[in-house]
C-alpha positions in Angstrom: -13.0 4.2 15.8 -9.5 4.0 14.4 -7.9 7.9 14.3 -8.6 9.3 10.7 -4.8 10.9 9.5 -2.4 9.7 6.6 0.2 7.4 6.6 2.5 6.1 4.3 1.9 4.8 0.8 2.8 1.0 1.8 -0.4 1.1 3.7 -2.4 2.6 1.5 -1.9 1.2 -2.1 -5.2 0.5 -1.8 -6.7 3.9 -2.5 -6.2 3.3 -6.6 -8.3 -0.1 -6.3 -11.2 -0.2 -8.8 -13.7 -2.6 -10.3 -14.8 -1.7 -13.9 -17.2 -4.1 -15.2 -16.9 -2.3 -18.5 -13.2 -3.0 -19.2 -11.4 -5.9 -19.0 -14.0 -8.7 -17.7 -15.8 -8.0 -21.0 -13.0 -9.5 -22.7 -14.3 -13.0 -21.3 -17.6 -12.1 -23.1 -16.5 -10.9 -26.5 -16.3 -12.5 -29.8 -12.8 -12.3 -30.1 -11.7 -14.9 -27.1 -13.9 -18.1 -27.2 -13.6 -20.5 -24.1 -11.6 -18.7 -22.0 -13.3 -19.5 -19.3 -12.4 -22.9 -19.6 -9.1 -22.2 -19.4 -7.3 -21.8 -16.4 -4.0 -20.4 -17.3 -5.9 -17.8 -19.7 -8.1 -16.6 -16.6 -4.6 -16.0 -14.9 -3.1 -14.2 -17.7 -6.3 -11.9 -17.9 -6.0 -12.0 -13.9 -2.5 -10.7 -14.3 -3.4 -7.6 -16.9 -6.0 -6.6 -14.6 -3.6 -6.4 -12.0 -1.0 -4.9 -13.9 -4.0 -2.2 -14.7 -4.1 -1.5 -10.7 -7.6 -3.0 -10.4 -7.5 -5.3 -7.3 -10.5 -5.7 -6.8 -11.4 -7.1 -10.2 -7.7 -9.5 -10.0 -8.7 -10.7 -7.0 -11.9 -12.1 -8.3 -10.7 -12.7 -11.3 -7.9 -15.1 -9.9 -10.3 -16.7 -7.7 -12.3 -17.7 -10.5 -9.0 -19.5 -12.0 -8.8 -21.2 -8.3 -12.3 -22.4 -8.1 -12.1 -24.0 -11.9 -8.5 -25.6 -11.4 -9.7 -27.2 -8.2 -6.4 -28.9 -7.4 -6.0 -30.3 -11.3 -2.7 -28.1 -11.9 -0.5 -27.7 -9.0 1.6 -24.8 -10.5 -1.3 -23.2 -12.0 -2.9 -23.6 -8.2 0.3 -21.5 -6.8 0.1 -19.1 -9.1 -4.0 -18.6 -8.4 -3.1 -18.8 -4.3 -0.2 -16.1 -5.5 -2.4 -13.9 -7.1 -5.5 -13.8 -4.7 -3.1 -12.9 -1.9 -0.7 -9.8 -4.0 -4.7 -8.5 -4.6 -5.7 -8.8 -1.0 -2.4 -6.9 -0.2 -3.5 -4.2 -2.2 -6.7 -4.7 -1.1 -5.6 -4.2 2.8 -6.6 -7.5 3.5 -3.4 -8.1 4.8 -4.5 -10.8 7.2 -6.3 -12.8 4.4 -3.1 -12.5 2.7 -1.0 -13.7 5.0 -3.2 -16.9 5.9 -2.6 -17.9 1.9 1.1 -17.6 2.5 1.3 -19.6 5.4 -0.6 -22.3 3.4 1.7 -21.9 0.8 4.6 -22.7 3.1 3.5 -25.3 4.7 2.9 -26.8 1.1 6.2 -26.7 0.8 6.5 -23.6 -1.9 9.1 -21.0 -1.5 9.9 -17.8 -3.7 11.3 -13.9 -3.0 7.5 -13.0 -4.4 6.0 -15.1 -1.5 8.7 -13.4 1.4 8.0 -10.7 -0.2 4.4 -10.2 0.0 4.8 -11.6 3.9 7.1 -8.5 4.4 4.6 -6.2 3.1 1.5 -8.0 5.3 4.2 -8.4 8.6 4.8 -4.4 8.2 1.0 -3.6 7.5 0.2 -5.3 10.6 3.0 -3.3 12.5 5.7 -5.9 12.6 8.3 -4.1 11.9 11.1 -6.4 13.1 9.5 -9.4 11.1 9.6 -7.2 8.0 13.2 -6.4 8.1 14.4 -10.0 8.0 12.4 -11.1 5.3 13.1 -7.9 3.2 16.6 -8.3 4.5 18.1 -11.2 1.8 16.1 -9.9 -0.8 17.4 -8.2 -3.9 16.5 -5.2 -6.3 17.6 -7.4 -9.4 14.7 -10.4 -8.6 12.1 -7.5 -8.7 10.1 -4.9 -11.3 7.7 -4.0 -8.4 6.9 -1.0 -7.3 5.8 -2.9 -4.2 9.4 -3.5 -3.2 11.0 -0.2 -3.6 8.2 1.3 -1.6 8.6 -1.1 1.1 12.3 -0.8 1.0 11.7 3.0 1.4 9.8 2.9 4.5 12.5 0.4 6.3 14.9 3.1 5.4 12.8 5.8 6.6 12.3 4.2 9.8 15.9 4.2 10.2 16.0 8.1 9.6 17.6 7.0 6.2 15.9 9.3 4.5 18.0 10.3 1.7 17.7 6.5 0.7 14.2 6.3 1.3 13.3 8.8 -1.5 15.6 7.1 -4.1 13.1 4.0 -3.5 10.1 5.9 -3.8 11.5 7.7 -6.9 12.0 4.0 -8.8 8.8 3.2 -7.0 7.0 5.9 -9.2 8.7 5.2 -12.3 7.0 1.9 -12.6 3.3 2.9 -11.6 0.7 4.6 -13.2 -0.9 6.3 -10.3 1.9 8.1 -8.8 0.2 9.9 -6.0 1.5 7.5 -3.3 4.6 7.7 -4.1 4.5 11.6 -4.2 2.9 11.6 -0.9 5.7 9.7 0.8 8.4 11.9 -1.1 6.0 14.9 0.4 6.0 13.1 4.0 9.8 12.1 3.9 10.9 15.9 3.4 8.1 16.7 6.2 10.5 14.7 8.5 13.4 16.2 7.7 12.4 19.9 7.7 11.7 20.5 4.4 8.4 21.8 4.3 9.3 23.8 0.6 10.2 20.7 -0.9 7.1 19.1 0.8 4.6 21.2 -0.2 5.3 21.8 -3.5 5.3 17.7 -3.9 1.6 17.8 -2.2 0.4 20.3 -4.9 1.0 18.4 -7.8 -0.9 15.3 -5.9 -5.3 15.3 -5.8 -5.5 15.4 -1.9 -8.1 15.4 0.0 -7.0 17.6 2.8 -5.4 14.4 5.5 -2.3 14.7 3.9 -2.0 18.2 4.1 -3.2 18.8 7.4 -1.0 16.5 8.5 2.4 18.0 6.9 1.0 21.4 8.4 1.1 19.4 11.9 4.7 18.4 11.4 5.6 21.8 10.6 3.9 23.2 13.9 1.1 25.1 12.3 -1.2 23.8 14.3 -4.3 26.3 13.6 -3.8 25.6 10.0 -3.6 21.6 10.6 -7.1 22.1 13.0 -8.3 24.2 9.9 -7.9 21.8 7.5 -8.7 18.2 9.1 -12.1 19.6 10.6 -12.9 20.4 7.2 -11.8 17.0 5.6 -13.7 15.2 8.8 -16.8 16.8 8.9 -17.1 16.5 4.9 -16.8 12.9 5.4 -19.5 12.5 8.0 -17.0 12.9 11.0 -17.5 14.9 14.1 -15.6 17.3 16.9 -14.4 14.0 18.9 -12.3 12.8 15.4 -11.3 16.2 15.2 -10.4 16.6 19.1 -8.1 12.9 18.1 -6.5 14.3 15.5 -4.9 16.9 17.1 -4.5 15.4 20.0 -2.2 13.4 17.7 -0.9 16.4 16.1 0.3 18.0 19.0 2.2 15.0 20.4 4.4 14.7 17.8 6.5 17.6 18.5 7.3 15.9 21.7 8.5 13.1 19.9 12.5 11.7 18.7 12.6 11.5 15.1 12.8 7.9 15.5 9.3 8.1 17.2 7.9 10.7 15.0 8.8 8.8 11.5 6.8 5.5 13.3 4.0 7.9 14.5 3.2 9.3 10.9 3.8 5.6 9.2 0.9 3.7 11.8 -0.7 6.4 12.6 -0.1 6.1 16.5 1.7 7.2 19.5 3.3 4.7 21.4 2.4 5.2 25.4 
């Protein structure tokens, strides 16, 4: 199994993902909107407030829905559903999926910054760095109010030991999501890297961890005792045992040993390269 430590919020976007059948699907059920399920473009808007609302999982079905009923009919309204599916899968970590919907698109002919965009995000999820960079590299702040982009942008700039430009993305990140707690975490991680384990700390506190994270920023600060203390806890609450706990700091203890350069990549994909 896949070594259980944190990595950064680009990865991991996925952890505020929610279905609640009680809030907006009922709005396709209610008195006060008759027939929207008869209309495509309404489904998207709807589609587009749940996403807005950080529920992937419920946009992602929700823009399927508006996919199945236009069937072809409305070739914009068609792009948009495609568009929609894939920014949820993203989310969603179903980065794959997402990137099989872009390639479609493409060879459809249909181009936009959102599309390279959301190829960026899907090329870096799946470790291709380089790939990442070139899309990301002719795109601009003004074509975007994502948080997507900024925390993307953040981690590029972090990988270049950038750092003090990394945080000013995760700061305008922040400011346009409700759930903040990624973007605290990669603030917390960021002045992990560069010594600032004060600064670090105090970011984690203010965040609902569940003991990963923490163990994790203990490791990069060489506490190692109090790293093992913490991530056997988190593991074995979670129905781990002492071989995930053996990996971790396994893990943990390399990454003294590493260059910065190495040790920014290590904490972002969670492995070492050999």
């Amino acid at each position: 199994m896949p070594r259980i430590i944190s990595i950064l919020a680009i990865l991991v976007l996925s952890a505020c993902s929610t279905v609640n059948t009680n809030s907006q699907f009922d709005v396709l059920n209610s008195g006060n909107v008759t027939q929207v399920e008869n209309k495509v473009e309404s489904l998207l808007n709807v589609a587009d407030d749940i996403y807005e609302n950080e529920d992937y999982v419920g946009s992602y079905m929700m823009y399927s829905s508006a996919w199945e009923q236009n069937n072809g009919a409305d070739p914009a309204l068609d792009i948009r559903a495609k568009m929609g599916r894939a920014k949820a899968q993203l989310r969603l970590g179903q980065h794959q999926f997402a990137m099989e919907i872009y390639t479609d698109l493409l060879a459809d002919g249909h181009s936009s910054a959102q599309l390279q965009l959301g190829m960026a995000e899907a090329y870096f999820a799946m470790g291709k760095v380089a790939e990442a960079q070139v899309l990301m590299a002719s795109l601009s702040a003004d074509e975007f109010s994502s948080p997507h982009f900024y925390t993307l942008t953040g981690v590029l700039h972090e990988l270049k030991l950038e750092h003090l430009e990394a945080r000013v993305n995760y700061e305008k990140a922040m400011s346009l999501q409700l759930d903040k707690t990624n973007s605290l975490l990669n603030l917390a991680f960021s002045f992990a890297l560069t010594g600032d384990f004060v600064t670090s700390f105090s970011l984690l506190d203010i965040t609902v961890d569940d003991g990963k994270n923490t163990a994790l920023i203990h490791a990069l600060k060489g506490d190692l005792p109090k790293a093992e203390e913490i991530i056997t806890r988190y593991l074995f609450r979670n129905g781990f045992g002492a071989s995930e706990v053996e990996q971790n700091m396994a893990f943990y203890t390399k990454l003294a040993e590493l260059t910065p350069t190495d040790r920014v990549r290590a904490v972002i994909f969670g492995v070492i390269a050999e």
